[in-house]
N, C-alpha and C positions, 0 to 999 in steps of 0.2 A: 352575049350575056354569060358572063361567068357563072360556074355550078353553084349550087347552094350546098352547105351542108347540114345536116339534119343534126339537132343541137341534143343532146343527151342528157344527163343531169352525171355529174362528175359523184364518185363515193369519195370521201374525205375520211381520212384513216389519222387515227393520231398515233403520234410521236409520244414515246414515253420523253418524260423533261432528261435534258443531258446531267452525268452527273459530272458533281462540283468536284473542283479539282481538290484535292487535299494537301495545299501546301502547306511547308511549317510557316509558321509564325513568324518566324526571319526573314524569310524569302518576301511578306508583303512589306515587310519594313525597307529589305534593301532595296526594292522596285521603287517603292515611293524616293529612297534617298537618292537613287539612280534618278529618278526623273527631277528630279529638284537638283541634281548636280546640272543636268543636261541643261533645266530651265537657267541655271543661275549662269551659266557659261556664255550660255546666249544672250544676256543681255549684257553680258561682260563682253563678250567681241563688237555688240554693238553701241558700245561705251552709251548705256541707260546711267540715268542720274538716281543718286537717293534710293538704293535697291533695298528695300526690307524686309527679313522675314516674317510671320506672325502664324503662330501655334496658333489653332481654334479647336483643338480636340474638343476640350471643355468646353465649348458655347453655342456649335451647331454640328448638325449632321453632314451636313451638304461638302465640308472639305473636312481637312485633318491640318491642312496648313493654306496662306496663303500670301503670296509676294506680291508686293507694289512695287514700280519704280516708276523714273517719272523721263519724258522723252524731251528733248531742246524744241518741236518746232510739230505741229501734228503730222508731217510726211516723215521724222524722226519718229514719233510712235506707233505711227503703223507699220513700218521698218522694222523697226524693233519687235511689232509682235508678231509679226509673219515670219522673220526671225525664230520668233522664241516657236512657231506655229510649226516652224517648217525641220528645225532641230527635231521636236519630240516625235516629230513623226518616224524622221530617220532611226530614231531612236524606239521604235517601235510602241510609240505612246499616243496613241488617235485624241486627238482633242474632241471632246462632246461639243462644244459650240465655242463661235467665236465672235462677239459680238464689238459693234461700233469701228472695224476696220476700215469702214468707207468714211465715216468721219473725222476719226482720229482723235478727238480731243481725248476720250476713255475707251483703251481696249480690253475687253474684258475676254479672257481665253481659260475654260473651262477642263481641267484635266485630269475630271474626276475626284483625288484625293488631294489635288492642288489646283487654285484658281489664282491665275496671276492676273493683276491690274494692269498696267499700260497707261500713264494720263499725263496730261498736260501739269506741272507745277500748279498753275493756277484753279484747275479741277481739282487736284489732289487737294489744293489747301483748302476750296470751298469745301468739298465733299466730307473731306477728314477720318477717312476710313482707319487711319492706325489709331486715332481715338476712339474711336468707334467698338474695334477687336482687339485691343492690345490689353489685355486683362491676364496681368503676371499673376501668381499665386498672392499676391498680398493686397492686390489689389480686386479678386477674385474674394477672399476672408473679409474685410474691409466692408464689400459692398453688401454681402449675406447676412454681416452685423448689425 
């Protein structure tokens, strides 16, 4: 019979919060333009169809930008986003989530200040996310009118 041990009750001490790093201003723009180089390279080596960008500063929180393109075949879109998955990381940029890579029709990859699509042509067209987010400045005045 093995020993028992006598169970104590643990103190739990806190941690004062870490402080925030104080970088300039520059420095988050050119990480974000650094990852968006890395993402757009990647679908460029794995020759992705109809690659676009789309600014969303103005219309939600959740990114700053985001890319769609679209794959030949759904083992080409998952290709491609593991690809794009596997680059950022190299590149020191952890993806928050990755979803629909078992599937394939739409991958969606999460990367904080940029969320890139992954889809089948024919998802893209039902779906229509550039119509959706693509609100240039005049079409942004237009709609407020």
């Amino acid at each position: 019979m093995p020993p028992t041990r006598k169970k104590t009750a643990r103190k739990t001490t806190r941690r004062a919060p870490a402080a925030k790093s104080k970088k300039p201003a520059g420095a988050a723009h050119d990480a974000a333009a650094s990852l968006e180089t890395v993402v757009l390279n990647a679908l460029a080596d794995m020759k992705a169809l109809e690659i676009k960008r789309l600014d969303v500063r103005g219309q939600t929180d959740i990114a700053d930008y985001m890319i769609i393109a679209s794959g030949t075949s759904d083992r080409h879109v998952r290709s491609v986003a593991q690809r794009v998955v596997d680059r950022a990381k190299e590149a020191g940029f952890r993806p928050h989530g990755v979803e629909g890579l078992k599937d394939g029709d739409w991958v969606l990859i999460d990367l904080s200040d940029l969320i890139v699509h992954v889809m089948l042509p024919r998802v893209r067209e039902f779906y229509g996310l550039e119509k959706l987010w693509d609100m240039t400045a005049s079409k942004r005045a237009a709609a407020r009118a």
